[in-house]
C-alpha positions, 0 to 999 in steps of 0.5 A: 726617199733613201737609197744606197748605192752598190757597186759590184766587183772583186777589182774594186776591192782589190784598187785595180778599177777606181769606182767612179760610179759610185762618186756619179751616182750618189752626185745625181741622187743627191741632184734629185733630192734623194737621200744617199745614207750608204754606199757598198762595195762587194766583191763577184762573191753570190753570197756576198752580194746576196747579204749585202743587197739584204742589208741596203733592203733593210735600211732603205726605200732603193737600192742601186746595183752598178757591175755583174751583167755581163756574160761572164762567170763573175757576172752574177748579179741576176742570180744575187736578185733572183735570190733575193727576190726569192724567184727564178730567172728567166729567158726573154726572148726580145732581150735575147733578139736585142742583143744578137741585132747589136752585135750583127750590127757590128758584123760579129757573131753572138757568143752563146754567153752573151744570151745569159744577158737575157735571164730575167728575175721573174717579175723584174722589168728589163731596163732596154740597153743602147748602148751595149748588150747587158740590158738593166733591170727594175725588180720589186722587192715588196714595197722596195725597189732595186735597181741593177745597171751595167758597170760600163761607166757610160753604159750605167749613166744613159739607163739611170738617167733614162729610166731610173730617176724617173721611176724613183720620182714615180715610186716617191711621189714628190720630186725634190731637190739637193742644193749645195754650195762649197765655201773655201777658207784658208787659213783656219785648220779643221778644228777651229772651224769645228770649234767655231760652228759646233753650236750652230751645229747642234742647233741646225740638227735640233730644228731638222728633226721638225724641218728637213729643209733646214741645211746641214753642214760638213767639213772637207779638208783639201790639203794645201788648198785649205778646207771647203764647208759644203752646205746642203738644203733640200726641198721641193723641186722648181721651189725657191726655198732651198736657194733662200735656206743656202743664201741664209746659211751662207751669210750667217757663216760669212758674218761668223768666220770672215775674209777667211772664205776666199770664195763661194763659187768654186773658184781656186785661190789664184782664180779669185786674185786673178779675178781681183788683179784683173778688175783692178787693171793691176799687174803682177810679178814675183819673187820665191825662195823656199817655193822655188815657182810654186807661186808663179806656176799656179798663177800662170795656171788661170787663163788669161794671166799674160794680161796681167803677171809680168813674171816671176824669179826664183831666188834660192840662193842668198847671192841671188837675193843680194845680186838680183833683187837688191836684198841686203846682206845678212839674214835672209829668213826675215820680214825686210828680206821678203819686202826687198824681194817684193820692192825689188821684183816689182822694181825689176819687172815693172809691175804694180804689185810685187810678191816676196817670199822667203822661209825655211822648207825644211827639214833642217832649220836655217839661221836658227828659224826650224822648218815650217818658218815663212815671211810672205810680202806684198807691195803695192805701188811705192808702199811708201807706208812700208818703206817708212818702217823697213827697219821694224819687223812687223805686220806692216811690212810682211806676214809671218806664218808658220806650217807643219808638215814635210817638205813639199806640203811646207812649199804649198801652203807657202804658195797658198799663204803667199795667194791668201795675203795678196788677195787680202791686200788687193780687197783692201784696195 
């Protein structure tokens, strides 16, 4: 059953109100195994709204209307309905009783707008408000439905749940269900994961057409915490097949794209190392340059890290470095200056693991290296295995990464990176 979500005001258009109901609606319909191809935004415009909810009638089974009960001039979605129904409106006087009894109840009188909020669509079925007094309404449209619901947040929410989901369950015959789960990765950019999966793609579509259980997939790009894939499946309600097409999907794209999905369950990066570190019994402490405490801060972020990171040091300065952490002198956009920062930050705080980083920012380059330029190091115990090729710049010792973009999303992802290579090296432990 397909239903498109409309919601109602020239403040919506204009960025005054952030339209939260729209994101909460089209979450439970999807919940519900409702299909949500569409989602508009009108302005308090009669004819507007009248051509908008024409075109949603048209293209699907429901239709949604959030905004314009109220008592005031710009309050004229009954009117839009009526016409749309092709009827006129009518005064109900229990509706009428209901709200003159709300506002007695909290000692004011009824302004004689209000009453307005008793005109009915004839043969629409009012929705009972409690927590208000603009009441909802259910209006038949011949084999389709819509649906009108205040636009007060917590108002709209109580009626749908009430009495809209189970009027669609009703009208629909089946209750159904949309799960889905969110794999984030780092470290891949959106195109190459497109370019990774446009076949499994391709062919995911193809078997849909026959079997609408099979899932579907789409990209969500997260800036500087790395971009999440969504799997979706739908199926009947209290039935396992939709859990089992997720789990199925799920492994195939694990055995595709790897230790690039940092987690499945929601989790943060600096979660998942916490989870990690903690099972470990591991401790922590690290040193930044160019992210000058982005590290630190989003690892004291997770609950119950004084357990387990002893503390950080930013070391801006070159000075620093040498004074501080026993870096060498010389270069300090390196592969040996980020593990002297990591051996000397552990050694410092007396922690098992110690994290280095040093880069450029931008967005001028430095020492010859342009901006976007990381070295991120991890060491773990001794790392006498990392001591023994202090003197060659490679993997071994520390990770080079280079990112674009300006200045502050350069420190992100280089706090992101910096997570990414921990958590890979605490797997491997």
């Amino acid at each position: 059953m397909k239903v498109e979500v409309i919601t109602i005001g020239t403040e919506l258009l204009l960025g005054q109100i952030v339209d939260t109901n729209a994101a909460w609606l089209a979450t439970k319909l999807a919940e519900s195994g409702f299909d949500c191809y569409f989602r508009s935004t009108v302005g308090d415009n009669q004819l507007r709204i009248v051509q908008v909810i024409r075109e949603a009638l048209a293209r699907n089974d429901a239709v949604v209307i959030t905004g314009g009960l109220g008592p005031t001039q710009d309050d004229i979605s009954r009117q839009a309905i009526a016409e749309v129904m092709n009827v006129e409106l009518v005064r109900h006087d229990d509706i009428l009783e209901l709200i003159k009894t709300m506002f007695a109840s909290r000692k004011r009188e009824m302004p004689e707008s209000n009453a307005l909020q008793a005109d009915v669509p004839k043969g629409a079925t009012p929705i009972v408000q409690k927590l208000g007094t603009a009441p909802g309404l259910i209006c038949p449209v011949g084999n389709r439905v819509i649906y009108a619901l205040p636009g007060v947040p917590h108002e709209m929410k109580e009626m749908f749940e009430r009495a809209v989901i189970p009027d669609l369950n009703e009208r629909s015959g089946e209750s159904h269900v949309i799960v889905s789960r969110n794999l984030a990765t780092w470290g891949l950019s959106e195109s190459a994961l497109a370019d990774m999966l446009h076949t499994h793609i391709e062919e995911l579509d193809a078997k849909r057409a026959s079997d609408p259980g099979v899932a579907t997939l789409a990209y969500q790009a997260s800036g500087k915490d790395g971009i999440k894939i969504r799997i979706a499946t739908k199926g009947l309600k209290n039935s396992d097949d939709p859990i089992k097409a997720l789990e199925v999907e799920e492994n195939f794209l694990k055995s595709l794209i790897g230790d690039h999905i940092f987690s499945t369950d929601g989790n943060s990066m600096e979660q998942v190392v916490a989870n990690l570190i903690d099972g470990k019994k591991l401790t922590l402490s690290t040193a930044e340059s160019l992210t000058g405490g982005l590290l630190s801060s989003r690892l004291v972020n997770v609950q119950g890290a004084s357990s387990w990171y002893r503390g950080g040091i930013v070391t801006y300065q070159s000075e620093v470095k040498f004074a501080q952490l026993g870096v060498e002198r010389g270069p300090v956009i390196s592969a040996k200056t980020a593990f002297e920062m990591a051996r000397g930050v552990r050694e410092k705080f007396g922690s098992d693991i110690g994290v280095g980083i040093t880069g450029v920012a931008g967005p001028s380059e430095q020492e010859g290296n342009p901006a976007g330029t990381v070295w991120i190091s991890v060491v773990i115990g001794n790392d006498q295995a990392q001591a023994d090729v202090l003197n060659v710049e490679t993997e071994k010792i520390a990770v080079s990464v280079h990112l674009a973009g300006g200045r502050n999303q350069i420190r992100e992802m280089a706090a992101m990176s910096a997570l990414d290579m921990l958590r890979r090296r605490l797997i491997s432990i």
